[in-house]
PDBQT receptor file of N, H, CA, C and O in Angstrom, charges set to zero:
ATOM      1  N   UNK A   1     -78.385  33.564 -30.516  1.00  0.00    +0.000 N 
ATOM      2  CA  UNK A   1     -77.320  33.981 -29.627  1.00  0.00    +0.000 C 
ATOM      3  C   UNK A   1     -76.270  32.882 -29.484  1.00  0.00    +0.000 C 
ATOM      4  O   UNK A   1     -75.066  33.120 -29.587  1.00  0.00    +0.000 OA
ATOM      5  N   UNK A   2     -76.819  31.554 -29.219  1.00  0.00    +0.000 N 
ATOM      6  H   UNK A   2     -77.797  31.361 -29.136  1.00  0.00    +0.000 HD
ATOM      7  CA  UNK A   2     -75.866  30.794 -29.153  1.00  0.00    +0.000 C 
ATOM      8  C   UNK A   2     -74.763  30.603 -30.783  1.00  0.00    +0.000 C 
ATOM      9  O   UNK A   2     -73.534  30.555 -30.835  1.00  0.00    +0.000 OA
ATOM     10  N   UNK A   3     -75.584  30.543 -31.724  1.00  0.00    +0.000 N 
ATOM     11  H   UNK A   3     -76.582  30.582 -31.681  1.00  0.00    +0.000 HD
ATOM     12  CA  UNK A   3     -74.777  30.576 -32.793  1.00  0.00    +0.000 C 
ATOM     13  C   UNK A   3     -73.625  31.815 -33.003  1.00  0.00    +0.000 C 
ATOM     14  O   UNK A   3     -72.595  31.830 -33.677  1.00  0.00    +0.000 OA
ATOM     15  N   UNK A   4     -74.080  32.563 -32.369  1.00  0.00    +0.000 N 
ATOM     16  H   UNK A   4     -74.917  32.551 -31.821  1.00  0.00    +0.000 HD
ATOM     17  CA  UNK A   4     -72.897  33.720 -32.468  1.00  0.00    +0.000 C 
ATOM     18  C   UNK A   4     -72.151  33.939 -31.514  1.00  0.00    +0.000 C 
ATOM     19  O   UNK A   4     -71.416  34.925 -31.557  1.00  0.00    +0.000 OA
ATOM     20  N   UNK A   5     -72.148  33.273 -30.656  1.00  0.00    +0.000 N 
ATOM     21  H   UNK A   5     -72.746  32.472 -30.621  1.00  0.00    +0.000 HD
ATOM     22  CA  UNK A   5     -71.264  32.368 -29.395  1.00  0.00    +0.000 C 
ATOM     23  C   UNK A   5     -70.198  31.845 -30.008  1.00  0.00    +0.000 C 
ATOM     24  O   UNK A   5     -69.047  32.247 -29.838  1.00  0.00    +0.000 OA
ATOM     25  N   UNK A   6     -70.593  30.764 -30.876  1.00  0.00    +0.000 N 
ATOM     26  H   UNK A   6     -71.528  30.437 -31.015  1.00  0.00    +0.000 HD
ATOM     27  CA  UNK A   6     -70.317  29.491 -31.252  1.00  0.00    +0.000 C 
ATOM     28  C   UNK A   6     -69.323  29.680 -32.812  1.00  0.00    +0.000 C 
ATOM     29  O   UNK A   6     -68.501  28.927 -33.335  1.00  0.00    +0.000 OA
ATOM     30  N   UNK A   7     -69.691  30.622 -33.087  1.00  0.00    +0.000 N 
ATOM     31  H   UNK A   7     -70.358  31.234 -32.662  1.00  0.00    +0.000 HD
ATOM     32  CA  UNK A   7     -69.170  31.391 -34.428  1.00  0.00    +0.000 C 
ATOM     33  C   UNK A   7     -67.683  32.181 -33.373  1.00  0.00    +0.000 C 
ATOM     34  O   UNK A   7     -66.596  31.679 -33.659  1.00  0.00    +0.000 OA
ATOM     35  N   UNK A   8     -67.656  32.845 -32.718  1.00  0.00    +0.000 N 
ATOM     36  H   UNK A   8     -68.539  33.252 -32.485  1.00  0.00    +0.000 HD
ATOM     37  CA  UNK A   8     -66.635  33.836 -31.784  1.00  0.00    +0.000 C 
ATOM     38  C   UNK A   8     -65.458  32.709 -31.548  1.00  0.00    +0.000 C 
ATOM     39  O   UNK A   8     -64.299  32.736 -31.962  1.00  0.00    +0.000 OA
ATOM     40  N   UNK A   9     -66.048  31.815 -30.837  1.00  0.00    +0.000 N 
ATOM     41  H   UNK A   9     -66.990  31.792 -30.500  1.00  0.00    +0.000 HD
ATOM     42  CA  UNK A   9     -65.345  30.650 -30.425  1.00  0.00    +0.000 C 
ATOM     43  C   UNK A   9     -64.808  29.862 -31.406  1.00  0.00    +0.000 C 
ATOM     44  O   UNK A   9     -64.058  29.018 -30.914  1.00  0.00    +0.000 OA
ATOM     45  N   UNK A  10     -64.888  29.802 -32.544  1.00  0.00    +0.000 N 
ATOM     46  H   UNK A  10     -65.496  30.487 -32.943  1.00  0.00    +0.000 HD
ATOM     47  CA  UNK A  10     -64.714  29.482 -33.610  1.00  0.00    +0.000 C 
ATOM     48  C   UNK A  10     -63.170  30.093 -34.042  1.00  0.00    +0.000 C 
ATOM     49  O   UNK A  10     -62.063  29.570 -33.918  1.00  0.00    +0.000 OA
ATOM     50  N   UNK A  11     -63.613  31.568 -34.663  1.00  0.00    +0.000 N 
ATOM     51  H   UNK A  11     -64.512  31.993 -34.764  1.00  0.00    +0.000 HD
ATOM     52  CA  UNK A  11     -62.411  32.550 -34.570  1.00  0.00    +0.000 C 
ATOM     53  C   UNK A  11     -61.404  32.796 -33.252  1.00  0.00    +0.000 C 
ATOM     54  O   UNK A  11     -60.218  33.114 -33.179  1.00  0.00    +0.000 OA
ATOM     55  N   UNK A  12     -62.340  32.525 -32.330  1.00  0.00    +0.000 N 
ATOM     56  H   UNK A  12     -63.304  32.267 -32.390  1.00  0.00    +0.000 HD
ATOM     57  CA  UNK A  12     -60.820  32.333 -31.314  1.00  0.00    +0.000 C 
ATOM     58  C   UNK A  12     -59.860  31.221 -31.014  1.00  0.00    +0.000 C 
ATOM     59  O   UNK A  12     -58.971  31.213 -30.163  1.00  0.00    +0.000 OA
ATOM     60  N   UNK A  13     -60.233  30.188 -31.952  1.00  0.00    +0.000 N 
ATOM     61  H   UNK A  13     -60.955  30.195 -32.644  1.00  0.00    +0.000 HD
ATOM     62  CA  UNK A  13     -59.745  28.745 -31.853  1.00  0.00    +0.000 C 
ATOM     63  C   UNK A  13     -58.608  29.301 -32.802  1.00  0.00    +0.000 C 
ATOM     64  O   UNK A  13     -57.457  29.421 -32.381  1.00  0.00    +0.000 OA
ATOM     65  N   UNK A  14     -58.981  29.654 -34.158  1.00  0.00    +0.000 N 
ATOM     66  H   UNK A  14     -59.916  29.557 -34.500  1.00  0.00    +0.000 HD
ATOM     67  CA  UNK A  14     -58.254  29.860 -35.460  1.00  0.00    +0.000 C 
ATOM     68  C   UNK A  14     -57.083  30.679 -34.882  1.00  0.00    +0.000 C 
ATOM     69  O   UNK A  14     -55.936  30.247 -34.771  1.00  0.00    +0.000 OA
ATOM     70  N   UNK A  15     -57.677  32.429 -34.378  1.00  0.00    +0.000 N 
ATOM     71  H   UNK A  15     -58.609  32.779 -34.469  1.00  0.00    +0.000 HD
ATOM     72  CA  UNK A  15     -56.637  33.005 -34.306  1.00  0.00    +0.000 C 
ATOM     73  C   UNK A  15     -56.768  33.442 -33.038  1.00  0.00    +0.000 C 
ATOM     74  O   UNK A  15     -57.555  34.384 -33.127  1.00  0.00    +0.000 OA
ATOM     75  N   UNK A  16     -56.453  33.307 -31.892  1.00  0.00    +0.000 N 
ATOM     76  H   UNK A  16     -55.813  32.541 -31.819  1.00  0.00    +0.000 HD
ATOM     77  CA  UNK A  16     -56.866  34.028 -30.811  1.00  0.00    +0.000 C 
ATOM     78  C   UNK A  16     -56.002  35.361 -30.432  1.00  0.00    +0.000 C 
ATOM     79  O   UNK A  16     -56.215  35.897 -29.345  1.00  0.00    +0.000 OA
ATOM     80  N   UNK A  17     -54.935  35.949 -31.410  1.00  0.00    +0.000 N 
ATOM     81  H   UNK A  17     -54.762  35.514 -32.294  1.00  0.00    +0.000 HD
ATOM     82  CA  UNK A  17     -54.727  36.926 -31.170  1.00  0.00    +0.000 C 
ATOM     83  C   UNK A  17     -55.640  37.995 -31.482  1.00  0.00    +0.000 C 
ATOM     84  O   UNK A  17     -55.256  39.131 -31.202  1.00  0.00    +0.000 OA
ATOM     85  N   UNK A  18     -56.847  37.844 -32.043  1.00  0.00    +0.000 N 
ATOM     86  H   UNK A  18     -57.159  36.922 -32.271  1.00  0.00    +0.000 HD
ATOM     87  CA  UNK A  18     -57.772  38.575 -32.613  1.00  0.00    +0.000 C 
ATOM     88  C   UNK A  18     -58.940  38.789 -31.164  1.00  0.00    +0.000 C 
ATOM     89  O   UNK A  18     -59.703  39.740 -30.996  1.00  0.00    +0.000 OA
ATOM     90  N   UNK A  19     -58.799  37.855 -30.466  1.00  0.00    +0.000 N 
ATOM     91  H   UNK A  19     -58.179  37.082 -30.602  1.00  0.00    +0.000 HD
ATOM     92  CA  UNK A  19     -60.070  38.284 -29.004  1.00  0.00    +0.000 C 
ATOM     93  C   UNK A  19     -58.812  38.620 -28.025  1.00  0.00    +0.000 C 
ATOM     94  O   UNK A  19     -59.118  38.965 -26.884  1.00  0.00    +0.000 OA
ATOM     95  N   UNK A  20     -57.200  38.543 -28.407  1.00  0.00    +0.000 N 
ATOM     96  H   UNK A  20     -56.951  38.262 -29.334  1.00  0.00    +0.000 HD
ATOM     97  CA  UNK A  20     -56.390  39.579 -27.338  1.00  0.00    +0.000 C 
ATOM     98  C   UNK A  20     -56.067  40.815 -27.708  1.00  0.00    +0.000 C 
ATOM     99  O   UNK A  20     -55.484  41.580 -26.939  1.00  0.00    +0.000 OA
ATOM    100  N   UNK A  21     -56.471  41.196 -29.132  1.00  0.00    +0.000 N 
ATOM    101  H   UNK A  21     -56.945  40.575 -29.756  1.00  0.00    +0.000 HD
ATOM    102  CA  UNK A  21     -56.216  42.788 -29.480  1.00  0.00    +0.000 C 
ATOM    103  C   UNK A  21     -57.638  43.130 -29.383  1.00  0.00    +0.000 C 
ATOM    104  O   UNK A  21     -57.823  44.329 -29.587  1.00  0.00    +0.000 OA
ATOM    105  N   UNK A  22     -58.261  42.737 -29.238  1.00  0.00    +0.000 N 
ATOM    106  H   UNK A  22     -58.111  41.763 -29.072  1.00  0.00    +0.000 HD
ATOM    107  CA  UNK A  22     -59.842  43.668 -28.991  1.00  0.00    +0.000 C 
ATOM    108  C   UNK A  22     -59.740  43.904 -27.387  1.00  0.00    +0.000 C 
ATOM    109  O   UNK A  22     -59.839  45.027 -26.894  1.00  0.00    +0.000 OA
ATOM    110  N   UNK A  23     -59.540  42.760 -26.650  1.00  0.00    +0.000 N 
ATOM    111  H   UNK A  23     -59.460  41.847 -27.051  1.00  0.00    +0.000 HD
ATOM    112  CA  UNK A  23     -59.377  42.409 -25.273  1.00  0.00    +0.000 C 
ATOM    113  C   UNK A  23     -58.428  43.242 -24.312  1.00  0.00    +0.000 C 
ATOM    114  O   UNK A  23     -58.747  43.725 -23.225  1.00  0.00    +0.000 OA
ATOM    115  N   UNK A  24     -57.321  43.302 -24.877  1.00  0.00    +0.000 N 
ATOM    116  H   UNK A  24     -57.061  42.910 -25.760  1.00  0.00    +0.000 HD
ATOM    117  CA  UNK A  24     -56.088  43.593 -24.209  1.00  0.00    +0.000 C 
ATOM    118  C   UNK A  24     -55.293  44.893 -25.025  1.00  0.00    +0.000 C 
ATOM    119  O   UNK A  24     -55.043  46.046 -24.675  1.00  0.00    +0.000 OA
ATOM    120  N   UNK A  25     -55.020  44.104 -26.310  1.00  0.00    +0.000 N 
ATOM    121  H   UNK A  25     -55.223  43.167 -26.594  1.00  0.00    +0.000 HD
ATOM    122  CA  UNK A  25     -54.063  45.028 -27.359  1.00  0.00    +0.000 C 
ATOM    123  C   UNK A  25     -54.027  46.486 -27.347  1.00  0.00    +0.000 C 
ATOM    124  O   UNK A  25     -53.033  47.194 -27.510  1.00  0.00    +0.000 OA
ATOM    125  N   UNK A  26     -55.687  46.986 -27.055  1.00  0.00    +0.000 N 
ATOM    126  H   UNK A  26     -56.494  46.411 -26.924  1.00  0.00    +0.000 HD
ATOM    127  CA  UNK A  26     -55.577  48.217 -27.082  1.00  0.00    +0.000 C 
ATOM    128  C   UNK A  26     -54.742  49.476 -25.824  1.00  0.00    +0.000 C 
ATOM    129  O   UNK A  26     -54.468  50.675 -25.868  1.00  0.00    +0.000 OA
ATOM    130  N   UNK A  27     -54.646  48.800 -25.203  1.00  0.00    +0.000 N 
ATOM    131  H   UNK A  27     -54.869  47.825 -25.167  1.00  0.00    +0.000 HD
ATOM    132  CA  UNK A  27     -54.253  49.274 -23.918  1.00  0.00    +0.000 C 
ATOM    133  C   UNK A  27     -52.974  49.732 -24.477  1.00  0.00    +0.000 C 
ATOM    134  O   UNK A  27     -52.566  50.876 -24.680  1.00  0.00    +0.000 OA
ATOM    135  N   UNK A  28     -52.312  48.337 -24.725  1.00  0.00    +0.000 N 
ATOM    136  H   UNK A  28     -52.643  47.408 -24.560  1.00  0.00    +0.000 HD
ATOM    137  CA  UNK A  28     -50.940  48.545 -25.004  1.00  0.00    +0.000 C 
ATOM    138  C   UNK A  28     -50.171  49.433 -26.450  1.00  0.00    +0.000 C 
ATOM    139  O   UNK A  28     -50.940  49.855 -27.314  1.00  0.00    +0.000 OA
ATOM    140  N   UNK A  29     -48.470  49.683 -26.629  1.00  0.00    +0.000 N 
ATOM    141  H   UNK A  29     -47.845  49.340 -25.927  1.00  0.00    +0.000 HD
ATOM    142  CA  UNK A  29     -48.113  49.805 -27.848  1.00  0.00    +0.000 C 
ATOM    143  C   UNK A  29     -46.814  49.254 -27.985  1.00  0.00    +0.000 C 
ATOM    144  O   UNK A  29     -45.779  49.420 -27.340  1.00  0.00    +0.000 OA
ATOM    145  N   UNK A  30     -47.200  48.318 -29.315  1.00  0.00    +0.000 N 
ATOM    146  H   UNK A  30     -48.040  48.183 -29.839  1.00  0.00    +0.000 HD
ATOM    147  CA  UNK A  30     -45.956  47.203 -29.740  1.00  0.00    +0.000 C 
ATOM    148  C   UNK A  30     -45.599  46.194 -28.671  1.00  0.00    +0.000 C 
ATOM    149  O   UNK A  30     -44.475  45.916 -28.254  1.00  0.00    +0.000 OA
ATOM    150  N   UNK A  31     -46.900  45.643 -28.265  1.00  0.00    +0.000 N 
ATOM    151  H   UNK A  31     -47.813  45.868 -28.603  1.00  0.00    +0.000 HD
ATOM    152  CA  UNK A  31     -46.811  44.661 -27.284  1.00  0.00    +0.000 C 
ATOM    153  C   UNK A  31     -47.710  43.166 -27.962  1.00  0.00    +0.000 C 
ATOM    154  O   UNK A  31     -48.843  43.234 -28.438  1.00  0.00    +0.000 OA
ATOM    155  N   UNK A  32     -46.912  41.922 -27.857  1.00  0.00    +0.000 N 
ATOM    156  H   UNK A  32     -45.991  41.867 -27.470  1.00  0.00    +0.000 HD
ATOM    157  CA  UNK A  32     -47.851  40.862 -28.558  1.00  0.00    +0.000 C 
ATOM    158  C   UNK A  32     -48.226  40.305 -26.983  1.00  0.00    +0.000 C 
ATOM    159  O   UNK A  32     -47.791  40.600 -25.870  1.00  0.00    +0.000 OA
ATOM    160  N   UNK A  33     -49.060  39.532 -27.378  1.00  0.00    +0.000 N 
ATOM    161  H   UNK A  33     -49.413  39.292 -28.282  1.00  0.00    +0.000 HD
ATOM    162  CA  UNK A  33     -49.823  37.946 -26.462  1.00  0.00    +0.000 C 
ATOM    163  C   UNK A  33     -48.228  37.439 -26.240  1.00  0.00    +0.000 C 
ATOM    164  O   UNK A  33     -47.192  37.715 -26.844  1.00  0.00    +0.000 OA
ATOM    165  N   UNK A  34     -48.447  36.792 -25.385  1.00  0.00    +0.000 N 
ATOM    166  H   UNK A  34     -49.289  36.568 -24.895  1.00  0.00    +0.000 HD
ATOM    167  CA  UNK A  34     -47.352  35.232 -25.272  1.00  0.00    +0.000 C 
ATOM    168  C   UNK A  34     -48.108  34.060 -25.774  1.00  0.00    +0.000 C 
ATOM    169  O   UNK A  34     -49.293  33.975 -26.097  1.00  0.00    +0.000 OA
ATOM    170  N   UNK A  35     -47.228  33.236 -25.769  1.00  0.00    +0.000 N 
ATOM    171  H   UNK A  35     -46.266  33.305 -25.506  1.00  0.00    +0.000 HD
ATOM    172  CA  UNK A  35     -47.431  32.111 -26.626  1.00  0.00    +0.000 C 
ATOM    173  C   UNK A  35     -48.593  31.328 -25.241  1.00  0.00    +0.000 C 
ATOM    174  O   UNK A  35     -49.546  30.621 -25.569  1.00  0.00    +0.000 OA
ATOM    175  N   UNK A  36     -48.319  31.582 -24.010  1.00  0.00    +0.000 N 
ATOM    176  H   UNK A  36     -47.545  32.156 -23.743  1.00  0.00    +0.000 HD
ATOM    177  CA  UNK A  36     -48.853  31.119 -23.215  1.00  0.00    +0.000 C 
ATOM    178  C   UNK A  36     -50.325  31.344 -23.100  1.00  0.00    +0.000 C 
ATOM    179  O   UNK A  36     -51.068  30.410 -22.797  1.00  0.00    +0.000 OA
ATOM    180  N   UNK A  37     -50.759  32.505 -23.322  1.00  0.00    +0.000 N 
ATOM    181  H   UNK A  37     -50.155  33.263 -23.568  1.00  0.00    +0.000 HD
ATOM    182  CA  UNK A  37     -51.976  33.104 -23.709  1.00  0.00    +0.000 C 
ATOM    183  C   UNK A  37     -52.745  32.531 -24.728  1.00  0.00    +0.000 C 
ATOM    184  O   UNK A  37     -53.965  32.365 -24.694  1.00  0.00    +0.000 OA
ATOM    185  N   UNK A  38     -51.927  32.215 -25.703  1.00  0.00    +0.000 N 
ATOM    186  H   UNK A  38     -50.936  32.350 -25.731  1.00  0.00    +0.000 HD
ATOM    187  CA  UNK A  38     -52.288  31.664 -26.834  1.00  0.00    +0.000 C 
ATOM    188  C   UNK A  38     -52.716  30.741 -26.618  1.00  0.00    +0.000 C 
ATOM    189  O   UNK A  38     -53.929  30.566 -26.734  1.00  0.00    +0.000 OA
ATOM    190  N   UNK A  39     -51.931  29.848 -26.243  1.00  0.00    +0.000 N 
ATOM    191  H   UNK A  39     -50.945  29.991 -26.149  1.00  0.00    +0.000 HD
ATOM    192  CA  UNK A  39     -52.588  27.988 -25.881  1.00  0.00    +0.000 C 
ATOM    193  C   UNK A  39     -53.376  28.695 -25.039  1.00  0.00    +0.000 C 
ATOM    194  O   UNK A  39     -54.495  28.801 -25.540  1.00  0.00    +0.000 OA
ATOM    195  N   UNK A  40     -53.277  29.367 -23.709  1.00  0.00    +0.000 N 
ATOM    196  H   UNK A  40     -52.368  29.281 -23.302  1.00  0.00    +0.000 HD
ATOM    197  CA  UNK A  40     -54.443  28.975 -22.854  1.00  0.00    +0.000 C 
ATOM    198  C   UNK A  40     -56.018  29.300 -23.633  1.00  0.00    +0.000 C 
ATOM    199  O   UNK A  40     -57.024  28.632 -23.871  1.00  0.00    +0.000 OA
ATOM    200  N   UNK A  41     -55.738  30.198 -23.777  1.00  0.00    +0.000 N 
ATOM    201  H   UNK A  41     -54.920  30.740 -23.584  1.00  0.00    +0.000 HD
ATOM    202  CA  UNK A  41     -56.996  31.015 -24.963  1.00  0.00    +0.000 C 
ATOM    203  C   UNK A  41     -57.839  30.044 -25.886  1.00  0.00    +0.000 C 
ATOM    204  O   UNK A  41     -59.066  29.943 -25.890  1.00  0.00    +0.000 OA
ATOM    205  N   UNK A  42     -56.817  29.264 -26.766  1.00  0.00    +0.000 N 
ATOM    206  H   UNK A  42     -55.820  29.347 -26.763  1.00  0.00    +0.000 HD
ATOM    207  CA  UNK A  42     -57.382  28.284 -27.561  1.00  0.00    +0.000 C 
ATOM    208  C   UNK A  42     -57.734  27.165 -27.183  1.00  0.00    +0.000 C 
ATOM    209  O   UNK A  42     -58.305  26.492 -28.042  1.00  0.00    +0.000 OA
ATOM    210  N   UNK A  43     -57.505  26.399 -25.504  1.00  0.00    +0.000 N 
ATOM    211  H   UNK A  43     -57.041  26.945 -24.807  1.00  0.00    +0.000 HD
ATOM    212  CA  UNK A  43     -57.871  25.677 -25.008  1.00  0.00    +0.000 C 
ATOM    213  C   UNK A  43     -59.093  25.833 -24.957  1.00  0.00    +0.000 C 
ATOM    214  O   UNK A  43     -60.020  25.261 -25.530  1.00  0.00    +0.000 OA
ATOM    215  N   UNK A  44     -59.026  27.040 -23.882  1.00  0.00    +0.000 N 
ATOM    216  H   UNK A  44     -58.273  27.505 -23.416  1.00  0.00    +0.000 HD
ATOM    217  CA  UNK A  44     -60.514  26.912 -23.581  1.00  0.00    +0.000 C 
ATOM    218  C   UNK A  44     -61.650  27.078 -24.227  1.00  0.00    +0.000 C 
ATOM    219  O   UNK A  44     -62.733  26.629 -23.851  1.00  0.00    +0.000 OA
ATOM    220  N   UNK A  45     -61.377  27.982 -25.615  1.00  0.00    +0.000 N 
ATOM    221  H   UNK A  45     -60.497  28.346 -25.921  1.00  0.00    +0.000 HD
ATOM    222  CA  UNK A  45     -62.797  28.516 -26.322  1.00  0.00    +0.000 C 
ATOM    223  C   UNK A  45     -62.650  26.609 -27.113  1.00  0.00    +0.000 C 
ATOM    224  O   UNK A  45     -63.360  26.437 -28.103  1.00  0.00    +0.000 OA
ATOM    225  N   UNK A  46     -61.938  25.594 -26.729  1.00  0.00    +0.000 N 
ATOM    226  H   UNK A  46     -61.362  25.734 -25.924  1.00  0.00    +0.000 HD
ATOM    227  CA  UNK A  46     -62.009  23.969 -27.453  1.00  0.00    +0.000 C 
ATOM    228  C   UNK A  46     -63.197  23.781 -26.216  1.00  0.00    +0.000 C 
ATOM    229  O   UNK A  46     -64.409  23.634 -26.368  1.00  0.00    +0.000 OA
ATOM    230  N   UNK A  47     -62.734  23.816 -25.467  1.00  0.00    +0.000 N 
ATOM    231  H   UNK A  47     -61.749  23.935 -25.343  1.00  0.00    +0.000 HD
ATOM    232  CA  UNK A  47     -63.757  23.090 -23.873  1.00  0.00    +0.000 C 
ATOM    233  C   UNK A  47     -64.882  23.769 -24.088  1.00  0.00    +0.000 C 
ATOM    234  O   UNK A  47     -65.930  23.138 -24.223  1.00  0.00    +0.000 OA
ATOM    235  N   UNK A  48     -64.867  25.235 -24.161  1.00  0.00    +0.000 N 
ATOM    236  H   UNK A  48     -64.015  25.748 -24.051  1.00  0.00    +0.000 HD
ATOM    237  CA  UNK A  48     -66.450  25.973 -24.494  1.00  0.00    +0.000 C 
ATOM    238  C   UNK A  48     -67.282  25.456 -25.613  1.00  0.00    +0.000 C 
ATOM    239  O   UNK A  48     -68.414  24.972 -25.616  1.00  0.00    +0.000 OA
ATOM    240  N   UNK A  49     -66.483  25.672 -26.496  1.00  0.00    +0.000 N 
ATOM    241  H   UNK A  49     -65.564  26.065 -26.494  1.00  0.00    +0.000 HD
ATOM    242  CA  UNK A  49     -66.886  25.273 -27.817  1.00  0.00    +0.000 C 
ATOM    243  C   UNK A  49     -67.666  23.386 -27.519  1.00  0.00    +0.000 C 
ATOM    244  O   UNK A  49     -68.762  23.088 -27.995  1.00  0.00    +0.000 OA
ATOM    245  N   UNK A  50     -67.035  22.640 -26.896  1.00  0.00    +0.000 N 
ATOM    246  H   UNK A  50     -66.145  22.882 -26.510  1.00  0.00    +0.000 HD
ATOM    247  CA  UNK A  50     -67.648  21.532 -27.354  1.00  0.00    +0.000 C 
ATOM    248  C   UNK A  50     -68.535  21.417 -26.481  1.00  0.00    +0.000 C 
ATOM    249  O   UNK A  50     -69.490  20.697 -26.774  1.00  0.00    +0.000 OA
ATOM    250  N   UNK A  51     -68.514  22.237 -24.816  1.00  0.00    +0.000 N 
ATOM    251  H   UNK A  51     -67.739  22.822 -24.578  1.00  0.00    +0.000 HD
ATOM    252  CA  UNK A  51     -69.969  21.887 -23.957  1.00  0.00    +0.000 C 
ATOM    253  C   UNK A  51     -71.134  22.591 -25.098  1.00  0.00    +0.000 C 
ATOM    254  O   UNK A  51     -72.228  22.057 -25.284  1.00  0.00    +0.000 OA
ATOM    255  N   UNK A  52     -70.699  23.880 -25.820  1.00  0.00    +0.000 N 
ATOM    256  H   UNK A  52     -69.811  24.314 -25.668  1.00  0.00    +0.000 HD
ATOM    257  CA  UNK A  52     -71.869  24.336 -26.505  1.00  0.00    +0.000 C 
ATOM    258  C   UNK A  52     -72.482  23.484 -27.620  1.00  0.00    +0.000 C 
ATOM    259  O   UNK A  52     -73.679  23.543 -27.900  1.00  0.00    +0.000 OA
ATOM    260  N   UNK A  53     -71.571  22.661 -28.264  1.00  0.00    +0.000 N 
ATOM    261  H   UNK A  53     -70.599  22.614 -28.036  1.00  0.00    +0.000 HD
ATOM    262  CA  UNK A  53     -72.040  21.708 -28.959  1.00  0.00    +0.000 C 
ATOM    263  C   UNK A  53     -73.173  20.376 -28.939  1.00  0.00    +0.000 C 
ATOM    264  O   UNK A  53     -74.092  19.948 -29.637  1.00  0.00    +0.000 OA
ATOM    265  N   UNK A  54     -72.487  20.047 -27.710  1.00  0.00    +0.000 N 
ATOM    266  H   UNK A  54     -71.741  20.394 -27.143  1.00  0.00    +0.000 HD
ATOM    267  CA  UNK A  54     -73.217  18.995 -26.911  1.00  0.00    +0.000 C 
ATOM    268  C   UNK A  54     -74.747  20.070 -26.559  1.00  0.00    +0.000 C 
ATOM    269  O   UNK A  54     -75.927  19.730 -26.649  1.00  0.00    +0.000 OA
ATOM    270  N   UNK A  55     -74.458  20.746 -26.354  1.00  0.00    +0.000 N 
ATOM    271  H   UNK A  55     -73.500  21.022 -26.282  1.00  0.00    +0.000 HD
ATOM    272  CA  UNK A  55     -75.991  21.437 -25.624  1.00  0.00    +0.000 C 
ATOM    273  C   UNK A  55     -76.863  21.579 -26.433  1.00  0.00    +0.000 C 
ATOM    274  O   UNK A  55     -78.069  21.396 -26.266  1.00  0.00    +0.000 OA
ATOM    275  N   UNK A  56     -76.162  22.008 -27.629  1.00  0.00    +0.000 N 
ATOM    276  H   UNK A  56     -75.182  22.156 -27.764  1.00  0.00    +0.000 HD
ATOM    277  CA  UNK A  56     -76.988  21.820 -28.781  1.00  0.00    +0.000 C 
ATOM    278  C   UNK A  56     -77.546  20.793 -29.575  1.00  0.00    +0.000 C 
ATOM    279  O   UNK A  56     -78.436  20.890 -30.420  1.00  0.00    +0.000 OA
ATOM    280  N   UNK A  57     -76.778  19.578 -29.123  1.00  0.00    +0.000 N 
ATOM    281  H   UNK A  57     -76.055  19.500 -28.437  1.00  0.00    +0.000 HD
ATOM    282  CA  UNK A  57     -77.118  18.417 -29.479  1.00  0.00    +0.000 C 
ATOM    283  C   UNK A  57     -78.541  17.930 -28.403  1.00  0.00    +0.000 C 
ATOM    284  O   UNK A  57     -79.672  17.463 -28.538  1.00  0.00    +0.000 OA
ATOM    285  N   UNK A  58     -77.771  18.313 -27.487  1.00  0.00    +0.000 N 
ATOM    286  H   UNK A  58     -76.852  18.692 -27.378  1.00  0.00    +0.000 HD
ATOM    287  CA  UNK A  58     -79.354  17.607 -26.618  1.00  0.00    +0.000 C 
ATOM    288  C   UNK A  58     -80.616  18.499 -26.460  1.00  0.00    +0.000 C 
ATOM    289  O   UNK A  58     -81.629  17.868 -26.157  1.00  0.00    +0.000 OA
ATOM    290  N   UNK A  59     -80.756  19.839 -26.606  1.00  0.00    +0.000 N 
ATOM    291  H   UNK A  59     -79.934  20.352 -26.852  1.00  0.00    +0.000 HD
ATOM    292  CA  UNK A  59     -81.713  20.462 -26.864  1.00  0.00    +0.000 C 
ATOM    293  C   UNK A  59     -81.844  21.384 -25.585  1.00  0.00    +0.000 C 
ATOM    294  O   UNK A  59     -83.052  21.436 -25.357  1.00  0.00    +0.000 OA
ATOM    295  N   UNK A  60     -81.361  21.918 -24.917  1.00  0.00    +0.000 N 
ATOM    296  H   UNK A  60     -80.379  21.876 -25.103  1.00  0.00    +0.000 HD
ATOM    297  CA  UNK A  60     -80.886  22.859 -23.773  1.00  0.00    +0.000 C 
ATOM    298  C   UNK A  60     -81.579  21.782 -22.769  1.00  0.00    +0.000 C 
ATOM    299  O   UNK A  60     -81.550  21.966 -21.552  1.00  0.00    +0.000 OA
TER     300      UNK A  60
């Protein structure tokens, strides 16, 4: 489970318009993310991403 956490977070670093059209996109039509979304988005799956790292480093 955690690896497929860790894999998600991964792809949401790369592209995170991809966890706001699953997320959000559908709702809408011919509507993008803001750029603001974007950074915030990719911030945080960085901060997630590295407590999960560390956790994995030390062994839960």
């Amino acid at each position: 489970m955690k690896i497929l956490l860790i894999l998600l977070l991964i792809v949401n670093i790369i592209n995170p318009k991809i966890a706001w059209k699953i997320g959000e996109g559908w709702k809408y039509k011919n509507v993008e993310p803001s750029d603001a979304y974007l950074y915030y988005t990719r911030a945080i799956s960085i901060i997630i991403l590295l407590f999960m790292l560390v956790a994995l480093c030390i062994g839960d």
